[in-house]
C-alpha positions, 0 to 999 in steps of 0.5 A, spaced: 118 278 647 123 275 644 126 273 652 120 269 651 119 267 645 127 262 647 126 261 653 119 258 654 121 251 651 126 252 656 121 253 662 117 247 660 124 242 659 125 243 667 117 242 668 116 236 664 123 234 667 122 235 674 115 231 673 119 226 669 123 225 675 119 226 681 112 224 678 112 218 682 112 211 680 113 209 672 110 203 668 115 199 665 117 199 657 115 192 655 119 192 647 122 185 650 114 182 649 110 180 643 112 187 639 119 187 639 120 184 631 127 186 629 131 182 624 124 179 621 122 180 613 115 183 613 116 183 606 110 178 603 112 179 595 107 183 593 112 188 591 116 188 586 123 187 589 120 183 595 126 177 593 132 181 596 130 187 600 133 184 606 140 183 602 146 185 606 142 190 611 145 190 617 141 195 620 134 191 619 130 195 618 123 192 620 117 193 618 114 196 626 115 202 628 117 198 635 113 203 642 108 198 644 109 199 652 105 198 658 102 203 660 096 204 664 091 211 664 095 218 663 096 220 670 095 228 672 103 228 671 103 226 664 096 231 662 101 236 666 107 235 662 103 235 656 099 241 657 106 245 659 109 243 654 104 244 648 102 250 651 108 253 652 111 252 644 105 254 641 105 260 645 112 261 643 110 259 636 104 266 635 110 270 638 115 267 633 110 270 628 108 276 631 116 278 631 116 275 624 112 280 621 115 286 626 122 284 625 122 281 618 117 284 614 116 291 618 123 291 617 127 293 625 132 288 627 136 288 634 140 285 639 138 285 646 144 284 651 143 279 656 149 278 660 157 277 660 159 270 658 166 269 660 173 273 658 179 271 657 186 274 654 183 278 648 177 273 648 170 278 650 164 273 649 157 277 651 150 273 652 144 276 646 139 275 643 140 277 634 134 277 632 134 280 625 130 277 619 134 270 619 133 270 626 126 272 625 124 266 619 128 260 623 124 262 629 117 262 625 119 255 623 123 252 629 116 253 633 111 254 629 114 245 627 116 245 634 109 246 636 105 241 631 109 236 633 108 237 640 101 236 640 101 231 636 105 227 640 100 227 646 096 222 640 102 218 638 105 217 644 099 215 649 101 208 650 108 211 652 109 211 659 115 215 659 110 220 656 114 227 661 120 225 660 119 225 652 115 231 652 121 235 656 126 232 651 123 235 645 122 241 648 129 242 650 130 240 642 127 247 642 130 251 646 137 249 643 135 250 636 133 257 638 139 258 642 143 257 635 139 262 631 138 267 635 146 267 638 149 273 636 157 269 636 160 263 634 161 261 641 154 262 642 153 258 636 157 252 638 152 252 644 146 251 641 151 247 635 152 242 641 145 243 645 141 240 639 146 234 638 146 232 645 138 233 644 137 229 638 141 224 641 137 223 648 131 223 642 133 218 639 135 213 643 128 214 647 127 207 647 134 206 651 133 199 651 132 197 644 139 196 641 137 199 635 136 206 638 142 205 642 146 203 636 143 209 632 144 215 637 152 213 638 151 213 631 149 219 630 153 223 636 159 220 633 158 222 626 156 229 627 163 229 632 166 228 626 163 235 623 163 238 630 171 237 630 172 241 624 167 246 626 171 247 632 177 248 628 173 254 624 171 258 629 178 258 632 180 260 625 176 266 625 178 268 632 185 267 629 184 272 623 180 277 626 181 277 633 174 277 636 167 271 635 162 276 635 159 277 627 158 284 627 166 284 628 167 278 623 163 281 617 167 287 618 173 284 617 172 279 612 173 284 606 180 285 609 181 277 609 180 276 601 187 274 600 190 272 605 194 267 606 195 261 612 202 258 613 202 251 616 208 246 616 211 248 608 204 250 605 200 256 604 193 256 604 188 261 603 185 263 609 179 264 608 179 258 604 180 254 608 176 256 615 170 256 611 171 248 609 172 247 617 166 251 618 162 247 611 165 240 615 160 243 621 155 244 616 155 237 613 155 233 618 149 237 622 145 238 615 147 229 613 150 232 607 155 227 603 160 224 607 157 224 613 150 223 612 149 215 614 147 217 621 140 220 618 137 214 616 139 210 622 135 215 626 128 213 624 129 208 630 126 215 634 119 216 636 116 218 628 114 226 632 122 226 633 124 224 626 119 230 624 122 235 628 129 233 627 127 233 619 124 239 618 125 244 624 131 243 627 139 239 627 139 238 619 137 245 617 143 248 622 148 247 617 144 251 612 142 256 617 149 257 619 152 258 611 146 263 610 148 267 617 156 267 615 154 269 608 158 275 608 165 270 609 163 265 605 162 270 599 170 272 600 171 264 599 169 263 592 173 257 591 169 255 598 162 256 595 164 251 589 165 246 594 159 248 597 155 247 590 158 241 589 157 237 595 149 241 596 148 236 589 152 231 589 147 228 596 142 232 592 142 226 586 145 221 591 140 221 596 135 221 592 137 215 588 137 211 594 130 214 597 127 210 590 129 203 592 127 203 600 121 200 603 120 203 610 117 208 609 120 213 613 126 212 611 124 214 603 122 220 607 128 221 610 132 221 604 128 225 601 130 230 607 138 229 605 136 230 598 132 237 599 138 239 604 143 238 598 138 243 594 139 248 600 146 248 599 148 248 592 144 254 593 148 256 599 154 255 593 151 259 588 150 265 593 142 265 592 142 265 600 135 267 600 133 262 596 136 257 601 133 260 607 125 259 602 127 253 601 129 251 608 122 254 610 118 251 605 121 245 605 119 245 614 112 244 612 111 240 608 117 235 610 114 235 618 106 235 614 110 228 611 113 225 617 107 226 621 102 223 615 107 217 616 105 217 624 098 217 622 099 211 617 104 207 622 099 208 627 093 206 623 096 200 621 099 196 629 105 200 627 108 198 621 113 202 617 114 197 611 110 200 604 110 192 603 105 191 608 100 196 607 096 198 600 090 199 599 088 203 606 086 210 603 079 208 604 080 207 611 084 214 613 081 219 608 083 225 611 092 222 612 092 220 605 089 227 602 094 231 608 099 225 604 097 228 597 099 236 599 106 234 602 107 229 596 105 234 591 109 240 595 115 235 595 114 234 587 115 242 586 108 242 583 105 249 581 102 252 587 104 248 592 110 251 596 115 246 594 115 249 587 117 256 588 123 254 592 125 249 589 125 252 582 129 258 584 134 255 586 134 250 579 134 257 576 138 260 580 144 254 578 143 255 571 144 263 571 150 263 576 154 262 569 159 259 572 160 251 570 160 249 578 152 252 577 151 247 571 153 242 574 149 243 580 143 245 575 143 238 572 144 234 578 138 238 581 134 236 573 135 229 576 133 228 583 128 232 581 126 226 576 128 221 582 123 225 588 116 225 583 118 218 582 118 216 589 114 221 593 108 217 589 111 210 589 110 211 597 103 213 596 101 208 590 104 203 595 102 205 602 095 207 599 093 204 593 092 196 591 091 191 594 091 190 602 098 186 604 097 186 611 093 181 615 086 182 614 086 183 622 090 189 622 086 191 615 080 190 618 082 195 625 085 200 620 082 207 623 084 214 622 088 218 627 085 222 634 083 229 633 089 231 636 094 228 631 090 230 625 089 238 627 098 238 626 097 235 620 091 240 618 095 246 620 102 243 616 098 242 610 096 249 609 103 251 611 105 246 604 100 249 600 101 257 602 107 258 604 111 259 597 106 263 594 105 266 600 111 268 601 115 268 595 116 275 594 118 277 599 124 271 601 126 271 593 122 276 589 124 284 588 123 285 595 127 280 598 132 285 598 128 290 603 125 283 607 132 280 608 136 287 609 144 286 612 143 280 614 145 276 608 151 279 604 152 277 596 157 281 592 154 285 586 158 279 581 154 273 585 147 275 584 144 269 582 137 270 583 137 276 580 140 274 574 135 268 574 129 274 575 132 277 567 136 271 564 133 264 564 131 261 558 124 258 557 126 251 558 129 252 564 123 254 568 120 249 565 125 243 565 123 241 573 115 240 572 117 236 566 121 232 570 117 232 576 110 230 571 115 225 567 116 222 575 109 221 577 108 219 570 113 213 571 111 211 579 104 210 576 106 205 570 110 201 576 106 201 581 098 201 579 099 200 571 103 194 571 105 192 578 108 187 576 114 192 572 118 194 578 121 185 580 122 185 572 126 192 572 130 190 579 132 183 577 135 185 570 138 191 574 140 186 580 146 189 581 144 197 581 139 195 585 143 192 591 147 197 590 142 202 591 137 200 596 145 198 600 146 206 600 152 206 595 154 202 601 158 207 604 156 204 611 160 198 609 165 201 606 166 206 612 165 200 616 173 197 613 176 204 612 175 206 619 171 202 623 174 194 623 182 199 622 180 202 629 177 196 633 185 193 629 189 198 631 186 198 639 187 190 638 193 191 636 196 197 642 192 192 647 196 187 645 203 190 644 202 196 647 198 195 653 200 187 654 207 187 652 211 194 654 206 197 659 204 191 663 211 186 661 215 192 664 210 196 669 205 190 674 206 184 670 214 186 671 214 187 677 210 182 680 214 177 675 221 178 679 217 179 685 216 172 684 223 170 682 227 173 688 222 170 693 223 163 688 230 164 689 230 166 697 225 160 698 231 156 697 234 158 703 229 155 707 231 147 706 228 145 713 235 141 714 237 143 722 245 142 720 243 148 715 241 154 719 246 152 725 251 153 719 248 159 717 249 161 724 256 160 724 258 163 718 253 170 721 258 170 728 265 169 723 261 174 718 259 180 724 266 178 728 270 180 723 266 186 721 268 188 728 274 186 727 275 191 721 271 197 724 270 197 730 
């Protein structure tokens, strides 16, 4: 079962890629025709930063989600490719679940051994399946999102004439996430690591011709390689330290590592110190955290199912997923974990405070994204591991339920992304706005919803941890827990509600989804209001330590959750829902009480507000430190390395004094007969006398 639980997605990527290249004839893309609006300002001024929302925004973000294409009827190798796909995913999703309450909740983990990798000198790496309960809950959540997405991607991309070619990359997105979370070693890991990379890139950049998308895929894979170099230089450490990458060898050897140091050059450093911040630097560029999350935004230029899936299921929660299985080194890393903490809230609040200045709407939801995985990892730094893991699991539904909602809308409205251009619709698509509500209330972390749960455990469990690292993350968390309310309904008020601000055509035409869009969102939307309650007990409450056995580690002082279990004040229980209802509150005054408050308040704050809604500028900022000094620094190589030494000395030399002696030799030849019989004389005199000497 769990050989079929990972590589089905994997049999379904070969599939759909065969049909994709063999299939027969494809229909040309047609984004060069009348829907290709980048660079365009859709905005019409209703809203109320309207004036400058385009300022200094060198990605132009348009307001169209750009897969208009030629595409004539599905063909049989489109429907092939889609029902493989589909059915294959969905398959492994009800196995996933089936392993989930086998291995999970009825409590029997194990490892099945496939084959042997590759060995060298002291390095031994086998090929298996861990599937434990960390396994167990990231498998229910990769293909339990995955195969949502997939069904319904067979409504969304239906104009796409490309559609087995998308199919098979997001089934081949699967099965490396799967290889991630089921890897037994870090080399394994690192495969996965690297597979859901290449995946998201191809995803991505799906509409190859737009230079947005090629753009935002380079982005994307090169940022991550930046987190990839340190996590490289991480797993290197741990076989280093210990000898071996296999996690049970590793977590055996960690307790032994606590204080050991590494010298390098005239320094020593803590060992363990250390290698978990190259791991963590791994972590942040995966996971979009602060520093290295500028990648995250610009991949909306993908499929709207693609954003969904890297969002909620895949890519982004491999960074959390991979501290949660490291727990039992990272616990012996104290100085790690505050890192950790400080960054997770830090991007927390961040992001958070540039998610309520954007327009496209699935760019609010993206930052949404990063600021909830900020949560995921000061959880991580407080060692509430298992509240980390609840949130990332409850976080799946609701995050994919949102990204899909905003499909349905885009879909709806002739493809258009910007909240500035719609209003008024929820009449017109009844059942994406109330799907829209459950994800936005789950998001807020209001009672019941799944969001609630794990959102205010880690909130609770920061506080309890007692150490000043924790308070710092509590109070950021108190604030982006403010700033998500307010944004998550400012999307709704100014998608749904008020007055239409699009084209009366496009009005006019506004119809919900095909079924086959709307039954993933009925699905997920469950999953958003029953997942925390359902679950609850068992990832947080007093059975977590049964559910999640050996496989998260938290030394006896750490214990975070348990202390916010006995010691949390009143008021820290209750401080998140105030700010989430004082949020919601505000997003209502701003944008249906008094439409006219948000331009006031943005051009009093003209400056915070640019600062905002330009993402802290760190893409320009990132844009003068690195990329304009590489682009000099090549230039200036070019020119005198490459030019003047390498070329001066090497082909241009060579071919400079080649000229020169055929120059001077050419002066020989004057065309004067009187001369070359001179030259014959002195050659008989020269040769006489040479005789003469030697011979």
């Amino acid at each position: 079962m769990e050989v079929l639980v990972v590589f089905l997605p994997l049999l379904a990527f070969l599939v759909a890629g065969s049909i994709a290249l063999f299939g027969g004839p494809k229909a040309e893309p047609a984004h060069a025709g009348g829907h290709d609006h980048h660079g365009h300002d859709h905005g019409h001024g209703h809203d109320a930063h309207a004036h400058d929302a385009h300022a200094h925004d060198e990605h132009h973000e348009d307001g169209h989600d750009d897969h208009h294409v030629v595409a004539g009827p599905p063909t049989v190798g489109d429907r092939a490719a889609q029902f493989v796909t589909t059915g294959a995913v969905l398959l492994s999703a009800i196995l996933s679940w089936v392993l989930f309450f086998d291995v999970a909740v009825g409590g029997h983990p194990r490892t099945i051994e496939l084959m042997s990798w590759m060995r060298s000198g002291g390095l031994d790496v086998s090929w298996a399946l861990r599937v434990d309960q960390l396994t167990a809950v990231m498998l229910v959540v990769v293909n339990t999102v995955s195969s949502m997405v997939h069904l319904y991607s067979i409504g969304y991309m239906a104009e796409d004439p490309q559609k087995p070619r998308f199919m098979g990359y997001l089934s081949l997105f699967t099965f490396a996430m799967l290889m991630l979370v089921t890897a037994d070693n870090l080399v394994q890991l690192f495969f996965g690591w690297e597979g859901v990379g290449l995946a998201s890139y191809l995803l991505i950049n799906f509409w190859y011709e737009k230079p947005s998308a090629n753009n935002a895929a380079i982005k994307a894979f090169l940022v991550n390689r930046v987190g990839d170099f340190g996590f490289v230089l991480g797993i290197f450490a741990i076989f280093v330290l210990t000898g071996s990458v296999q996690f049970d060898a590793i977590f055996a050897k960690a307790p032994e590592l606590a204080g050991q140091t590494l010298h390098f050059l005239s320094w020593n450093f803590d060992a363990l110190t250390v290698t978990c911040l190259l791991l963590f630097i791994g972590a942040m560029g995966k996971s979009a955290q602060l520093g290295l999350h500028t990648w995250l935004p610009d991949a909306m230029e993908g499929p709207t199912p693609v954003s969904a899936l890297i969002h909620a299921a895949t890519m982004v929660t491999a960074g959390v997923f991979m501290v949660c299985r490291l727990s039992p080194v990272f616990e012996y890393a104290p100085t790690a974990l505050e890192i950790v903490a400080v960054v997770g809230a830090l991007t927390a609040f961040v992001a958070a405070t540039i998610g309520f200045t954007q327009f496209d709407i699935k760019r609010v939801i993206a930052y949404s994204t990063m600021s909830q995985l900020g949560y995921m990892f000061f959880a991580a730094g407080v060692s509430a591991y298992g509240a980390a893991m609840f949130h990332l699991f409850t976080h799946a539904f609701f995050k994919a339920l949102l990204f899909l909602g905003a499909g349905s809308v885009i879909h709806a409205l002739h493809h258009e992304q910007d909240m500035r251009n719609m209003g008024g619709v929820w009449r017109k698509i009844p059942f994406t706005y109330a799907v829209m509500w459950i994800g936005n209330l789950a998001l807020a972390g209001l009672p019941f919803f799944a969001g609630y749960y794990s959102k205010d455990m880690i909130l609770e469990a920061a506080f309890a941890s007692a150490s000043p690292v924790g308070k710092f993350a509590f109070a950021l968390g108190i604030a982006a827990a403010l700033l998500t309310a307010f944004y998550s309904w400012r999307l709704l008020f100014m998608t749904f509600h008020g007055k239409p601000r699009m084209e009366k055509s496009v009005f006019d035409h506004a119809h919900e989804s095909p079924i086959v869009m709307l039954i993933p969102l009925a699905v997920l939307a469950v999953g958003a209001l029953f997942a925390g309650f359902g679950f609850h007990e068992l990832f947080i409450g007093h059975s977590m330590e049964h559910f999640w056995g050996k496989t998260i580690l938290v030394l006896a002082d750490n214990n975070s959750i348990e202390a916010a279990h006995h010691h949390t004040p009143g008021w820290v229980k209750l401080a998140p829902l105030v700010v989430g209802l004082i949020g919601i509150a505000l997003a209502y005054i701003m944008y249906m009480a008094i439409p006219g408050l948000p331009e006031k308040v943005a051009t009093t704050f003209r400056g915070v507000h640019q600062f905002l809604y330009n993402k802290w500028y760190f893409d320009e900022l990132y844009d003068r430190l690195f990329v304009r000094t590489a682009k000099y620094l090549g230039y200036g190589l070019w020119k005198s390395g490459d030019g003047a030494v390498i070329d001066g000395v090497g082909p241009d030399g060579i071919a400079a004094a080649t000229r020169d002696v055929a120059a001077r030799a050419s002066r020989l030849q004057s065309g004067y007969v009187y001369h070359y019989a001179f030259a014959m004389v002195i050659g008989v005199v020269l040769l006489v006398a040479w005789l003469s000497v030697f011979g």
